[in-house]
C-alpha positions in Angstrom: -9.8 -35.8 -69.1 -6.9 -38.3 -69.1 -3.4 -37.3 -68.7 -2.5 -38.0 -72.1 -5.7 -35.7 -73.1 -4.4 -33.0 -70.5 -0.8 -32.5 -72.5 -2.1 -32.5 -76.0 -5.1 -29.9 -75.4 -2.4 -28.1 -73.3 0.1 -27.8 -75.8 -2.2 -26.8 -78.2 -3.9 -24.1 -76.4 -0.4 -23.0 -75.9 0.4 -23.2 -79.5 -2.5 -21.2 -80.5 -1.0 -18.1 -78.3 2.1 -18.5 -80.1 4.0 -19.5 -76.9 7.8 -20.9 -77.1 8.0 -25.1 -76.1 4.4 -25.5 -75.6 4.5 -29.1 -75.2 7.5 -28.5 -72.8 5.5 -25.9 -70.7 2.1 -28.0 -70.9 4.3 -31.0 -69.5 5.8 -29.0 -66.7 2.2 -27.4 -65.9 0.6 -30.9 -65.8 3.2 -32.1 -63.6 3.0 -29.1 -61.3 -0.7 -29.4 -61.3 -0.3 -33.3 -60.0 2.9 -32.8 -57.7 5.0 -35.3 -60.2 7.4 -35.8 -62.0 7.2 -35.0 -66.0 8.6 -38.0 -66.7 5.6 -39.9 -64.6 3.1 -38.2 -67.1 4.4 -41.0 -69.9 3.8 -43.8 -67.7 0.4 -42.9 -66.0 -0.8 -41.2 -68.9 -4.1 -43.1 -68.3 -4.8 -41.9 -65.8 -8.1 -40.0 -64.8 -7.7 -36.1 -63.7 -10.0 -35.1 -60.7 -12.6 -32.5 -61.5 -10.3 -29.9 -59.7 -7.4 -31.0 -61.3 -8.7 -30.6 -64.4 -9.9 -27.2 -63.3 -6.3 -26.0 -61.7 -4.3 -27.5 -65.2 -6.9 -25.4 -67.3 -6.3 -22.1 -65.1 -2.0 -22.7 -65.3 -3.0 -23.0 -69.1 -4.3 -19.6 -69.4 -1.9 -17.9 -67.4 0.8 -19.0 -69.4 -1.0 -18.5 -72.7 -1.3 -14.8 -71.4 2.6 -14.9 -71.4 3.1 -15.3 -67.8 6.8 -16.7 -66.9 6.4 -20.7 -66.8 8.6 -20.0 -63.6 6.1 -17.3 -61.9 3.4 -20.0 -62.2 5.6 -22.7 -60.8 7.4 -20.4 -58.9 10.7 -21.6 -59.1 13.5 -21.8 -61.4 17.1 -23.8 -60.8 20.2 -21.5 -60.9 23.9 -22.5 -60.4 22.3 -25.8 -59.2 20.0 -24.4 -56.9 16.4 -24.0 -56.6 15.2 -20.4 -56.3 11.5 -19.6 -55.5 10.4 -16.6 -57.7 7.2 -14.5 -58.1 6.3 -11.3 -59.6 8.5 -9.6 -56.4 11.9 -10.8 -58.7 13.7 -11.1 -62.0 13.7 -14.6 -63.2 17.5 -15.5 -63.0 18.9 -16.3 -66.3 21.3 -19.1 -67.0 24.1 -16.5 -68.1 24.3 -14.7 -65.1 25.8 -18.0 -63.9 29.0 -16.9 -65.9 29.0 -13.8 -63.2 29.0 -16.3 -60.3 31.3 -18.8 -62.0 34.2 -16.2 -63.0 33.5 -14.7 -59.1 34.0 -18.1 -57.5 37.3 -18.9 -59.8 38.9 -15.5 -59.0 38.5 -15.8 -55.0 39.9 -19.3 -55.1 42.6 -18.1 -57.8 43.6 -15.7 -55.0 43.3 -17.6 -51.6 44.4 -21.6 -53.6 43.3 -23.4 -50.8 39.6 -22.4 -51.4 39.5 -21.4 -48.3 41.2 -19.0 -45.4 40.4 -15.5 -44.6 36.7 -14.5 -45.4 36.6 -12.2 -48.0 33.5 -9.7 -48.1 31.4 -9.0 -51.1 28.9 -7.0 -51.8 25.5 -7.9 -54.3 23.9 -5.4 -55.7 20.3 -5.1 -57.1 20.1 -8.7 -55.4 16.8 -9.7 -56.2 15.8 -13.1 -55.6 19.4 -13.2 -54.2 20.4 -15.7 -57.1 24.0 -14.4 -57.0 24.6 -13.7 -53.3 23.4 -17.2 -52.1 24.8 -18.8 -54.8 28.7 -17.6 -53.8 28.0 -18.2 -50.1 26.3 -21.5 -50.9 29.6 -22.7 -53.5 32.5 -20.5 -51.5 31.6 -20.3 -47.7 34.4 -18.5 -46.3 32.4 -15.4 -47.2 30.6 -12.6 -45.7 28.2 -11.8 -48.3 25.7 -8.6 -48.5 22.8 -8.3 -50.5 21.3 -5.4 -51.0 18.2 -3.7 -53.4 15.7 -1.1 -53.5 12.9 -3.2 -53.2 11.5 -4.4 -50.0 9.6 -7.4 -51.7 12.6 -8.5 -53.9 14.2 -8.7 -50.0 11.6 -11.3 -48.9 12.0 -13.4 -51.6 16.1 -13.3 -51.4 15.5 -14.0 -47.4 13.1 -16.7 -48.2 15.3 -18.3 -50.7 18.6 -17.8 -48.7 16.6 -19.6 -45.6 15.5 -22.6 -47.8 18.8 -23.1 -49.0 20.3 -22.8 -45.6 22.8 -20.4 -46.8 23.2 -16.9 -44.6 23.6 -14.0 -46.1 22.8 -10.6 -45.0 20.2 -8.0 -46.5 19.8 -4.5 -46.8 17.4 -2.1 -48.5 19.2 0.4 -50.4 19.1 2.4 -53.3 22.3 0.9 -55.1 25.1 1.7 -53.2 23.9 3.5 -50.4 23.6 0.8 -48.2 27.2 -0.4 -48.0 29.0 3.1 -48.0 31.4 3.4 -45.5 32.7 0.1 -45.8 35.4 -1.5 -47.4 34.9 -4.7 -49.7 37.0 -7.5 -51.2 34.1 -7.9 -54.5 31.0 -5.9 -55.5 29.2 -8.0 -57.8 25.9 -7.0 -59.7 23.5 -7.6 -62.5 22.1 -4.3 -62.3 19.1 -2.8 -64.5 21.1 -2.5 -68.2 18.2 -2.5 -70.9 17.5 1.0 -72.5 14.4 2.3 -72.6 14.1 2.2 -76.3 15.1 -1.8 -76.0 12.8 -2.4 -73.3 9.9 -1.4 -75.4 10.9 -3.8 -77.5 11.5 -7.0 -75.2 8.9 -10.3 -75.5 5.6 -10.0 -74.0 6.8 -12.0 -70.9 9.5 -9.7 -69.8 7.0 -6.9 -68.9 5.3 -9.7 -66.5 8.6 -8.8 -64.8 10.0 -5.7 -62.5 10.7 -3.1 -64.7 12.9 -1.4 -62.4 14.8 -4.7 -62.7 15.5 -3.6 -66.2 15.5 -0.3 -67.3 18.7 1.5 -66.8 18.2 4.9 -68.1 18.2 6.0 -71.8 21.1 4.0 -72.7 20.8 1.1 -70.3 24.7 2.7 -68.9 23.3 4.7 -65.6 24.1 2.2 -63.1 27.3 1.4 -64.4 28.1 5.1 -64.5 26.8 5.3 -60.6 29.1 2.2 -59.8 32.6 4.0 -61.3 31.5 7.6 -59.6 32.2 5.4 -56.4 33.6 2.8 -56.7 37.0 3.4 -55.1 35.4 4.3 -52.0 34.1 1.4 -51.8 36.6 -1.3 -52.3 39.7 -2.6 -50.5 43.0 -1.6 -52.0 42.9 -5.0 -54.1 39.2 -5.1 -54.3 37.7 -5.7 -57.1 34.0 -5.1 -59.4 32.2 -8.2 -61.1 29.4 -7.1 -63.6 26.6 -8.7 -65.8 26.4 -6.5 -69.1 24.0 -6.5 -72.5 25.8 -8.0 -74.9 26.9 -5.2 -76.9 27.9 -3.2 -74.0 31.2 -4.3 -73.4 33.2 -1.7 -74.8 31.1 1.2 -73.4 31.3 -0.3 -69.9 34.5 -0.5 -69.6 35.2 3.0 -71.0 33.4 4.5 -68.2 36.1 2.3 -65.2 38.5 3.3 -67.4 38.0 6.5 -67.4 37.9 6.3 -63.5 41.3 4.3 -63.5 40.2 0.9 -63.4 41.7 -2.1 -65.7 38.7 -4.4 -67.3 38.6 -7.4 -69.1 35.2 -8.8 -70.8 34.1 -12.6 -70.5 31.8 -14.1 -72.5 29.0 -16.3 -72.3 28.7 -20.0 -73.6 26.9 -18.5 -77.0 30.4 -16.6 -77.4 28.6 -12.7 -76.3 30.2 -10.6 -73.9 28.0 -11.2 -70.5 30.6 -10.3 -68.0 33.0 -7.0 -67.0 35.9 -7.7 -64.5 37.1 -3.9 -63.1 40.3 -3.6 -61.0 
């Protein structure tokens, strides 16, 4: 099989299974499968594929025609610039979640305008790969950031990324918020579980390759969020504030519950024009 050969029965195994971009994913497989670049495939496309590289495309084939994340089989994905190793352990990070880190790292530097100064201390919760905690220590590093989850495998993979990266950041196993009562923060930031049970159900076929705990937030997708504002105060500085990822049609009933506990919120939205993100103070 030449590599020309190896994209075009690739893509349309993939097609066959339905799968999204299958002459995208077939490229990236290829290249995975030959440590090159995509764009290399065009120019050597010629070229011969060993017997085991043949074997080891034809197996990344399979797994994603089973929907399997592309990113679990390559195991990585790029967020806020950076490349995250991921596996089964983590949520994929999602482009919009970069809204969270982008509206975090413009209201610390909104506050402090010399971008830098006195650390301030944040808090991640439901970290996961650690996507947001290393990315606001990475892009803002007078910070002392936390990352915490439930999951002790979701912790190796945020330690291993946070060590690639060469960003430090400390992590604790928690359930939510019990790991950083009794202290006093400048942010808590999250992306907690917010997909109903009902909605879950409903999700593609690659999703459930995914955590579920990572998803599910109770009957309405609201618990966490209802968890957070129980405690909140408790848990911030006097001027300390909450940064949240929310579904898109949560907006209203998110901020109705800090509301009700006394806190202002303001909604952003994504680049698709959906509310994504849930400032409390």
């Amino acid at each position: 099989m030449k590599i020309l050969d190896g994209m075009r029965w690739g893509e349309t195994e993939l097609l066959k299974k339905g799968i999204e971009n299958p002459r995208f994913d077939a490229d990236l497989l290829l290249a995975e499968t030959l440590k090159m670049a995509r764009d290399r495939l065009y120019i050597d496309w010629d070229r011969d594929l060993s017997e085991q590289e043949e074997a080891d495309f034809r197996k990344a084939i399979l797994r994603r025609s089973m929907n399997e994340p592309l990113q679990y089989i390559l195991k990585r994905q790029e967020f806020m610039g950076l490349s995250f190793y991921v596996d089964e352990r983590v949520l994929i990070p999602r482009a919009d979640s970069e809204i969270l880190v982008e509206k975090c790292l413009e209201l610390i530097k909104r506050e402090n305008r010399q971008g830098q100064g006195r650390l301030v201390k944040i808090a991640d919760l439901c970290t996961g790969s650690g996507a947001l905690a290393i990315s606001i220590a990475h892009y803002y590093p007078a910070s002392e950031v936390v990352g915490t989850d439930l999951s002790s495998g979701a912790l190796e993979v945020a330690h291993q990324n946070a060590e690639g990266l060469g960003v430090k950041v400390e992590w604790r196993k928690g359930d939510f918020v019990d790991s950083i009562r009794g202290e006093h923060w400048d942010l808590i930031v999250s992306n907690p579980p917010y997909v109903s049970i009902e909605d879950y159900s409903q999700c593609a076929p690659e999703i459930f390759h995914e955590p579920s705990m990572a998803f599910i937030g109770g009957s309405d997708g609201l618990d966490f969020y209802r968890r957070l504002a129980e405690e909140a105060r408790s848990l911030l500085n006097p001027q300390g504030k909450l940064l949240m990822e929310i579904g898109w049609d949560q907006g209203k009933d998110v901020s109705n519950i800090f509301q009700l506990k006394g806190f202002e919120t303001h909604v952003y939205p994504d680049l698709a024009g959906r509310d994504r993100v849930i400032l409390a103070r």
